[in-house]
C-alpha positions in Angstrom: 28.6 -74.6 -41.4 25.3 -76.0 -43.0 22.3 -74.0 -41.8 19.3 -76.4 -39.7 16.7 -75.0 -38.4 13.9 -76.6 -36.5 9.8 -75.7 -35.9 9.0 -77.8 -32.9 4.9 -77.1 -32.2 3.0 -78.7 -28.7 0.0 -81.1 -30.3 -2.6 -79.4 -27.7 -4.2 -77.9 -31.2 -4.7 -77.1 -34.4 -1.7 -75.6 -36.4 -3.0 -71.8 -36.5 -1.6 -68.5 -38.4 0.9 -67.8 -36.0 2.5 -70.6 -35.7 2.2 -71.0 -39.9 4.5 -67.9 -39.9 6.7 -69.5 -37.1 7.4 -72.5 -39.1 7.5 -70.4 -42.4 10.5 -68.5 -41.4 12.3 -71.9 -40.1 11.4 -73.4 -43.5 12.4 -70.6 -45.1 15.7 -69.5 -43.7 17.1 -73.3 -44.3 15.9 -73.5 -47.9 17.6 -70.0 -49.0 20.6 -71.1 -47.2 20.4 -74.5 -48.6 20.5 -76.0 -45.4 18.1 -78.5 -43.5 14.6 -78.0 -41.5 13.5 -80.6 -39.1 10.2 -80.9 -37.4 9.8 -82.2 -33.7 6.9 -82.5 -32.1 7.1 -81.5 -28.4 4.7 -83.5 -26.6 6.7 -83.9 -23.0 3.1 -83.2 -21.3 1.1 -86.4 -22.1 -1.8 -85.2 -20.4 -2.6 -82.6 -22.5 -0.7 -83.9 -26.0 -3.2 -85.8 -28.7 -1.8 -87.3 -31.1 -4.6 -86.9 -33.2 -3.6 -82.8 -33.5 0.2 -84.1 -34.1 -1.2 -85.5 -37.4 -3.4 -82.7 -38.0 -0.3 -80.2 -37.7 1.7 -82.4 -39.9 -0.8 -82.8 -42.4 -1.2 -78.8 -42.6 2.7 -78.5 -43.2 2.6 -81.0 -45.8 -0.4 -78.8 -47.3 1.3 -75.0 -47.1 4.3 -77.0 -48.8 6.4 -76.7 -45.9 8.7 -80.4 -46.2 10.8 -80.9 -43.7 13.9 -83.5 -44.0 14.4 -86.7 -41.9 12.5 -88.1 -39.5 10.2 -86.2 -37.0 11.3 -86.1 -33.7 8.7 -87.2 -30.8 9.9 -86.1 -27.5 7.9 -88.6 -25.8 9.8 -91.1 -27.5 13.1 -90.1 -25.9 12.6 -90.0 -22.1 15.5 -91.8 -21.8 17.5 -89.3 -23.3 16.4 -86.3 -21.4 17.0 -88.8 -18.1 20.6 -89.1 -19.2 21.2 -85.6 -19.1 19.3 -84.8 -16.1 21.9 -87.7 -14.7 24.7 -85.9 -15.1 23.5 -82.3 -13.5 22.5 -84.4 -10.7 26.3 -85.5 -10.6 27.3 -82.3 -10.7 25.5 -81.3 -7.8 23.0 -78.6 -10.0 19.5 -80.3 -9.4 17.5 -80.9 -5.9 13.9 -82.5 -5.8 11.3 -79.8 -4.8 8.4 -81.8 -3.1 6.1 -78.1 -2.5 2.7 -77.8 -4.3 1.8 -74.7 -5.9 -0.4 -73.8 -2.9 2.6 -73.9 -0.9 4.9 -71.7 -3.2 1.8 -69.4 -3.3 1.8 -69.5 0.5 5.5 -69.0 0.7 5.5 -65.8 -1.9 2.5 -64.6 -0.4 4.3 -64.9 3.3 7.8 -62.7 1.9 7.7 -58.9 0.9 10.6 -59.2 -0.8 9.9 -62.2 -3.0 12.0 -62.5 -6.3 10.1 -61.9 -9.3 10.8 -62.8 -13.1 8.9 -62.2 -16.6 6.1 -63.8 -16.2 5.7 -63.0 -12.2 6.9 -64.4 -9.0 9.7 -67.0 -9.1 10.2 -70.5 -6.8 11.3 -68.9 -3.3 14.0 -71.8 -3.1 11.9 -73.5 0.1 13.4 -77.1 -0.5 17.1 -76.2 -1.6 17.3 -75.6 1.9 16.9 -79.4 2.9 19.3 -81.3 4.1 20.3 -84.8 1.9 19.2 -86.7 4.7 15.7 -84.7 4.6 15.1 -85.2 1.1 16.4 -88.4 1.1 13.5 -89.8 3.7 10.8 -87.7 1.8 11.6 -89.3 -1.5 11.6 -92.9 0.5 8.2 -91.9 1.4 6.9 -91.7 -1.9 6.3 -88.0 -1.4 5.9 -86.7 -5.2 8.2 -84.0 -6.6 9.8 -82.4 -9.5 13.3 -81.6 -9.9 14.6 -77.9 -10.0 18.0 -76.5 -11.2 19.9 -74.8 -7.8 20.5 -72.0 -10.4 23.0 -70.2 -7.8 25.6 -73.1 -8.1 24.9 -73.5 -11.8 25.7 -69.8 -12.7 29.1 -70.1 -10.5 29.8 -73.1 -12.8 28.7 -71.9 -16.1 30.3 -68.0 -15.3 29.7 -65.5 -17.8 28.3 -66.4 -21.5 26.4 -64.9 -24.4 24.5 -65.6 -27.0 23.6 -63.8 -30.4 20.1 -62.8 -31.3 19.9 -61.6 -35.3 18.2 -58.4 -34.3 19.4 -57.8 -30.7 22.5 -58.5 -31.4 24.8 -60.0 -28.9 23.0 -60.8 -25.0 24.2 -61.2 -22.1 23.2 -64.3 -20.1 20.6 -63.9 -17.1 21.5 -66.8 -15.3 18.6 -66.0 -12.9 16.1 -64.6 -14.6 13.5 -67.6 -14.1 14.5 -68.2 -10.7 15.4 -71.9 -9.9 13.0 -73.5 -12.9 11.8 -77.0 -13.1 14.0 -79.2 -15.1 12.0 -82.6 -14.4 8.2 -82.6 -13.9 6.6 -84.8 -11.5 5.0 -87.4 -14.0 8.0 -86.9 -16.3 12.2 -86.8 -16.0 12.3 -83.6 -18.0 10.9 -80.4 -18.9 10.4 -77.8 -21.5 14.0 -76.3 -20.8 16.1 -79.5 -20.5 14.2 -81.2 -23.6 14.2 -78.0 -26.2 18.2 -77.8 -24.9 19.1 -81.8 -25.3 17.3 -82.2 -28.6 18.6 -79.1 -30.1 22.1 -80.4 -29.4 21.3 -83.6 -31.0 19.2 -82.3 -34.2 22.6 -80.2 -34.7 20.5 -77.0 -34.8 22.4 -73.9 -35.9 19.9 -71.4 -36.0 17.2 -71.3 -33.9 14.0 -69.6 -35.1 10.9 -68.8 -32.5 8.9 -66.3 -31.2 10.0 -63.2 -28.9 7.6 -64.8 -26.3 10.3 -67.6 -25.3 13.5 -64.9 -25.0 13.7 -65.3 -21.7 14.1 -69.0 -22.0 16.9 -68.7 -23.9 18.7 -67.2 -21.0 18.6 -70.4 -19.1 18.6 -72.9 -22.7 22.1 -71.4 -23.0 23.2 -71.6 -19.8 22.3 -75.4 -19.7 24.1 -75.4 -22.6 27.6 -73.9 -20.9 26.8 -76.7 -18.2 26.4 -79.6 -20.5 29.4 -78.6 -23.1 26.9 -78.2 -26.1 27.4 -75.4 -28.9 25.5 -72.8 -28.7 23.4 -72.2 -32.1 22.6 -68.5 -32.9 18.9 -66.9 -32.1 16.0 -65.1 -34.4 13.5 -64.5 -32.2 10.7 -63.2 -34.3 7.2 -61.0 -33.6 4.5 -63.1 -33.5 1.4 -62.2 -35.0 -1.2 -60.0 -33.3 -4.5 -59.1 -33.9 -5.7 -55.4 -34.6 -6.5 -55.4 -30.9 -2.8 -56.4 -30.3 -4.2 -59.9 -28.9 -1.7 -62.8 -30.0 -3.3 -65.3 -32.3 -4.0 -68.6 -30.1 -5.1 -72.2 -31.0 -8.2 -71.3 -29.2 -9.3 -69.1 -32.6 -10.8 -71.3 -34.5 -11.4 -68.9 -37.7 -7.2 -68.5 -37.7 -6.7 -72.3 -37.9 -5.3 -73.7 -40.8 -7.6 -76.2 -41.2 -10.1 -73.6 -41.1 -9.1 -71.7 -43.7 -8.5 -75.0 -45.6 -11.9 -75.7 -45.4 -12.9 -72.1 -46.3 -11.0 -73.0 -49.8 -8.1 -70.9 -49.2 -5.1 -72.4 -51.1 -1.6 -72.8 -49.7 0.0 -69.5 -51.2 -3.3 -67.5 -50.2 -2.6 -68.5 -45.9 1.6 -68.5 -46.0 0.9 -64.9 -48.0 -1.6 -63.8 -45.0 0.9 -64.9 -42.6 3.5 -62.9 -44.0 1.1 -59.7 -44.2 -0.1 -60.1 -40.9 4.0 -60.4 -39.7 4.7 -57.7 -41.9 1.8 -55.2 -39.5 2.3 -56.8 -36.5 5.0 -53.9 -34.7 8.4 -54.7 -33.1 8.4 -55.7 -29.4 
């Protein structure tokens, strides 16, 4: 099987060093296996996308030398796709519409001493899978704004047990319910981060997906998506991502790290994808 990777950056800023060595080690793992590396450029959350830093990010690729093949993919472009999907786990009978705010899920954690919690904290206490049809039904009539959230109890009874591979952990076992019943369609959009990254993967024919440790725990619920919709499963490198000698992760808010940045410091390509690699060479294992 041909080896296709993807880098798939958020246009909220500039391309910096750390996500340089995140598309470096897509680019590079399809070009030793003489396989393919597409770009997509995830930019589901229109109120904080430009498309101004999409073109800055592409540009900068182009510059460290780092071609991709095809065309780029723009989520935005492909609503309609992500609908689809979200379609048919509403047939199944996976999805509900949430209609609480975050006040009221702060309220509602705040309110339980036994509230669930996940990596990054606290997770949805399940308030509105508890409405009846008719309820939601007459809420959504009434124009009430909601998102829509995976009942992840009736999705891991469908999906059962799975796996996946990760080159340096080896083989996982799938937490089902380690994010808790996670948005799958945002209010001003019919998808999210998890059903997008999951449907276009599927559809760019990825094999090998390459991103940083950071999003391990979303893989847990990518590939159980991916047992509910019948989609392979490609295998996983999650790699360190680049700290500071402080141990703070390189951000888009450091302007000195930006590519640009160093462009304009008259660094040349080899010079920033070789300071990528040292800094990913010091920065220790998770």
């Amino acid at each position: 099987m041909s080896v296709v990777t993807r880098f798939a950056p958020s246009p909220t800023g500039e391309l910096h060093l750390g996500s340089a060595y995140s598309a470096w080690t897509g680019w590079h793992r399809a070009r030793e296996a003489g396989g393919r590396f597409v770009v997509r450029i995830e930019d589901i959350d229109i109120r904080r996308c430009r498309r101004e830093f999409e073109h800055a990010i592409l540009e900068d690729l182009r510059w460290l030398g780092f071609t991709w093949d095809g065309e780029v993919r723009r989520q935005s472009a492909h609503f309609a796709d992500y609908g689809k999907v979200l379609d048919q786990l509403d047939e199944m009978g996976l999805v509900y519409p949430c209609f609480c705010s975050r006040a009221d899920i702060e309220r509602e954690i705040a309110a339980s001493a036994n509230a669930p919690h996940g990596p990054d904290g606290p997770l949805y206490p399940g308030t509105c899978r508890h409405l009846s049809l008719q309820e939601r039904r007459a809420r959504m009539a009434a124009g009430h704004e909601h998102c829509v959230r995976l009942d992840v109890e009736h999705a891991a009874a469908r999906a059962g047990p799975y796996h996946f591979v990760d080159e340096t952990r080896g083989c996982i076992e799938g937490e089902p319910r380690l994010l808790g019943d996670f948005v799958i369609a945002r209010k001003d959009t019919p998808t999210s981060y998890h059903l997008s990254v999951t449907v276009d993967d599927q559809l760019q024919e990825i094999t090998l997906v390459t991103r940083g440790e950071d999003v391990l725990p979303s893989t847990h619920v990518h590939v159980l998506l991916q047992k509910l919709l019948g989609y392979r499963t490609p295998l996983y490198a999650h790699h360190r991502l680049l700290r500071d000698p402080t141990g703070r992760r390189f951000a888009k808010r450091d302007r000195d790290m930006t590519i640009r940045s160093m462009r304009e410091r008259g660094m040349t390509p080899q010079q920033v994808v070789e300071l990528a690699l040292s800094w990913g060479r010091a920065t220790p294992v998770a």
